[in-house]
C-alpha positions, -999 to +999 in steps of 0.1 A: -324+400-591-310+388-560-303+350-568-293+344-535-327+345-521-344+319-544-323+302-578-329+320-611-340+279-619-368+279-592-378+317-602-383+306-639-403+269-627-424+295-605-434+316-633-447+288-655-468+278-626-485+310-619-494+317-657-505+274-662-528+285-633-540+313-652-546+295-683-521+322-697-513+297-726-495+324-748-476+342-721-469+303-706-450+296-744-429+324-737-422+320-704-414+282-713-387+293-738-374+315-713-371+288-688-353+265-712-336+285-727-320+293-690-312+254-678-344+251-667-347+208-677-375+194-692-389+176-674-391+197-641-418+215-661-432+183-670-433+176-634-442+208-625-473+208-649-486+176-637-481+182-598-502+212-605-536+194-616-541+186-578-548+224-576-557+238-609-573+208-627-568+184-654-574+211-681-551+237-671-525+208-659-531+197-692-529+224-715-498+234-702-481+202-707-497+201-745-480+240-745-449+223-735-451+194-758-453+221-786-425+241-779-401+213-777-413+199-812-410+233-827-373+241-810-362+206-821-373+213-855-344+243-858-319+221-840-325+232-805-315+203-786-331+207-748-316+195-717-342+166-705-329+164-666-329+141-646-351+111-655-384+105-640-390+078-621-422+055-613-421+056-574-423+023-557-449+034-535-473+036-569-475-002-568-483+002-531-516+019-515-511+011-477-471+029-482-480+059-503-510+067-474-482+060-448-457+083-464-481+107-475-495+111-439-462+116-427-455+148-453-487+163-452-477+161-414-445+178-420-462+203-444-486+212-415-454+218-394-457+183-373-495+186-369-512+156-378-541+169-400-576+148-404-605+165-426-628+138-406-655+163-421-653+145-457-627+108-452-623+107-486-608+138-492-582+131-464-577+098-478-570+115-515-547+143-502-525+120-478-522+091-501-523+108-537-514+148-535-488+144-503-477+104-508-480+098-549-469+129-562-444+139-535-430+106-539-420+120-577-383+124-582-379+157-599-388+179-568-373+184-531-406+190-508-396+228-503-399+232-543-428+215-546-445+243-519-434+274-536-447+255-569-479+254-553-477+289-536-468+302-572-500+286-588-530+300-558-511+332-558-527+337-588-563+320-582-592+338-573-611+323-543-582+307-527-572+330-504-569+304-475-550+280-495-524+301-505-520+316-473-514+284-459-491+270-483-471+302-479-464+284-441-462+252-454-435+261-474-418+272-446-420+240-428-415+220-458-374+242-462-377+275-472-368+308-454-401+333-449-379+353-469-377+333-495-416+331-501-421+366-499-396+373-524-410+345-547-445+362-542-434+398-551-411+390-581-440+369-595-465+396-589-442+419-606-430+396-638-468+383-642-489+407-631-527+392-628-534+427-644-516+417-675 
C-alpha cells in the first residue's frame, strides 16, 4: 500500500463508506473494527455515516451508525477503550439559514471548480443542496472539504444508477484538494478491498 498517495486513515474512512452504501452491514462491522482498531476516531465514522444520508438515505445512513453504536458497546464491554477524536461541534451557521445558504453556495461553487451552479429546473433542490448538503454539513468539524469528496466518491462508486454522480464527484474532488491521482488510487484500492462482487 502506497500511504503516500492517500493516509492509511482516509483509506479505512473510505471503505466504511463504500460498504454503508452497500448496506454491507456485516462486512461494515468488520471493516469498522479494522478502522478503529488502526486510529481511525470515532467520531469521523460518526461523521462519516451521517454526511452519507445526503446520498444513500436515512436507512443506510442509519444503519451504519446503529452498526457503529454496536461495535463500540461490545469493544467497551472487553475493555477496549476507543479513541473518540476530536469533538463535534454544532456549527454556528445551524442557528443561521441566510449564512449556511451563503456559505454553502460558495462551496458547492468551489466543488464545481468556481462555477456557480443553479438547478433553476427544480429551486428547491438548489436551495437543499447549497444550504443543507454544501452549507450544513460541510460546515461539520470532523472533515476538510477534500475528505468529505472522496467520502462521497467512495459511497456512488459503489451505487448502481449513479454513474453521473460519481463521475462528477471524482472532479469535484479534485477541486475541493486532492491530486487526480489520489482518486484513482482511492477508486482502485476500494474496488479491490470491497469488490461489489463480493
Amino acid at each position: 500500500m502506497k500511504e503516500e498517495i492517500l493516509s492509511l486513515r482516509i483509506l479505512l474512512l473510505c471503505g466504511c463508506a463504500s460498504l454503508e452504501a452497500k448496506g454491507d452491514l456485516r462486512r461494515l462491522d468488520l471493516a469498522i473494527r479494522e478502522a478503529l482498531d488502526k486510529e481511525v476516531c470515532v467520531n469521523e465514522l460518526k461523521d462519516a455515516f451521517a454526511q452519507l444520508y445526503a446520498y444513500t438515505g436515512f436507512p443506510r445512513s442509519l444503519n451504519a451508525l446503529n452498526t457503529l453504536e454496536r461495535v463500540l458497546s461490545e469493544r467497551k464491554s472487553v475493555g477496549i477503550i476507543d479513541n473518540e477524536g476530536k469533538t463535534f461541534q454544532r456549527p454556528a451557521i445551524w442557528d443561521d439559514a441566510k449564512l449556511a445558504l451563503q456559505f454553502g453556495t460558495e462551496m458547492q461553487t468551489r466543488d464545481e471548480g468556481g462555477t456557480p451552479w443553479n438547478y433553476s429546473f427544480c429551486p428547491q433542490a438548489d436551495y437543499y443542496m447549497k444550504s443543507h448538503l454544501f452549507g450544513d454539513i460541510f460546515a461539520c468539524n470532523q472533515f476538510t472539504p477534500a475528505e468529505r469528496e472522496l467520502i462521497t466518491v467512495s459511497a456512488l462508486s459503489v451505487m448502481e444508477g449513479v454513474t453521473p454522480q460519481f463521475e462528477g464527484h471524482k472532479e469535484c474532488a479534485v477541486f475541493m484538494g486532492n491530486t487526480k491521482e489520489q482518486v484513482d488510487y482511492l477508486c482502485r484500492w476500494l474496488e479491490e478491498k470491497y469488490s461489489r462482487h463480493q
